[in-house]
C-alpha positions, 0 to 999 in steps of 0.5 A: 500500500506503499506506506509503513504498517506496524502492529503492536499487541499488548495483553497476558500472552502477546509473545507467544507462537499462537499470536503469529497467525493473526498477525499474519491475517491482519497483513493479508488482508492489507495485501489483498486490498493493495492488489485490488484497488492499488492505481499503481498496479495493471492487473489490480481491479480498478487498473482493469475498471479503469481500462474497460476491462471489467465493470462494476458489476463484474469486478471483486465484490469489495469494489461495489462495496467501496463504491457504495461507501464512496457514494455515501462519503460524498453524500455525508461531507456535502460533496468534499470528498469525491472519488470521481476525479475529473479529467483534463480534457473532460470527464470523470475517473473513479479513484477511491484510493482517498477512502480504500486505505481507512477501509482496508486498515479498519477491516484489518484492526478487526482482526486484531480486536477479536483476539480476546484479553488483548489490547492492540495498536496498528498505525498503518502511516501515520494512521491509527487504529486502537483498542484496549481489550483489558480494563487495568491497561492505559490508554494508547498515547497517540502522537500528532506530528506538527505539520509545520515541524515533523520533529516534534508533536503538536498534541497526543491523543489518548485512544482507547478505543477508535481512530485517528486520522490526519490528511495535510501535505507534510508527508506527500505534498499537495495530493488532496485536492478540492472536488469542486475547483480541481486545485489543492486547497489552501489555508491549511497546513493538516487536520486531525479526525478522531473517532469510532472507525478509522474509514470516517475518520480518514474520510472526514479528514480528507474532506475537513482539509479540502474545504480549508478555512471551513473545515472547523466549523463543519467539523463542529457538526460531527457529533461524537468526533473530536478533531485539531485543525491546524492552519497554514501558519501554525495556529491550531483549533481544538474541536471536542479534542480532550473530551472525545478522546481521553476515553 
């Protein structure tokens, strides 16, 4: 998926031999989902969807599934986020990349919360997903990297159980674009989503960055998600942020 994916596993019996297939599931499904939906693959699905090869119908059944949750992302964030990607010289391209990796990583934590008396931390780039399956154990600390200094963090979030999510340009440039103009967005320099299911989380922040300058106030109509908005010069906006995550 081009992107670094650690699992941790804390719990009574977290190094032992037993463990090691749930791990080895929870990065096949990760593997799964980059072989169908990666637009850097030729045979993936959406390479061959893309191509006319196949159509929706006639493609892997999570590709429907994903397209259905595009839809509903579209309508949620008021049209902020869109997976259909306009051409230059006209028309649209479905691309649901922007939502397949809280997808695919959100089925994958599945895996890991099922493991009973275990708590568990898998941060798939910078990207978490988190639960504790055991009452005496902390909460995990999650760092929120500063995008105007990647040296340091600008906040923690304590999860106990849910997501976190951030969309900015620190790490990979302008990649985020606004549906309605075509062109990267402005005002902003990250924001932070945090939540029930890493799949809204990222969607959330994806379409919060899209729409710049706006994107606290929406995000204050989100209830139960908590959010930190930081602008293009450093200033940062605490939605919820101590009360939705602190458990």
């Amino acid at each position: 998926m081009g992107m670094p994916v650690s699992a941790h596993v804390r719990g009574p019996r977290a190094r032992e031999p037993g463990l090691e297939p749930v791990l080895a599931q929870v990065f096949a499904v990760l593997r799964r989902a980059d072989a169908v939906f990666s637009t850097y693959r030729p045979d993936s699905e959406i390479s061959r969807l893309a191509r006319g090869e196949v159509d929706l119908a006639g493609a892997d059944p999570d590709v429907a599934e994903v397209a259905r949750l595009c839809e509903l992302a579209r309508e949620r964030t008021g049209g902020w986020f869109d997976a259909d990607l306009p051409l230059p010289g006209g028309g649209t391209r479905f691309d649901p990349t922007g939502l397949v990796k809280g997808w695919a990583v959100q089925r994958a934590a599945d895996v890991l919360a099922a493991v009973p008396d275990h708590d568990f931390c898998l941060n798939a780039g910078g990207d978490v997903v988190a639960g504790c399956g055991r009452e005496d154990t902390p909460d995990w600390q999650v760092g929120v990297e500063d995008p105007l200094d990647r040296s340091r963090l600008i906040d923690v979030a304590p999860l106990r159980q849910g997501a976190v999510a951030t969309s900015g340009t620190a790490a990979r440039g302008a990649h985020i674009y606004d549906p309605h103009t075509g062109r990267p967005p402005v005002g902003l320099a990250s924001v932070t989503v945090v939540g029930p299911s890493l799949l809204w989380a990222d969607v959330y922040a994806t379409a919060a960055f899209a729409r710049g300058p706006g994107a606290a106030e929406w995000l204050s109509g989100l209830d139960g998600w908590s959010a930190l908005v930081v602008g293009a010069a450093g200033d940062a906006t605490r939605i919820r942020w101590a009360r939705a995550v602190g458990g």
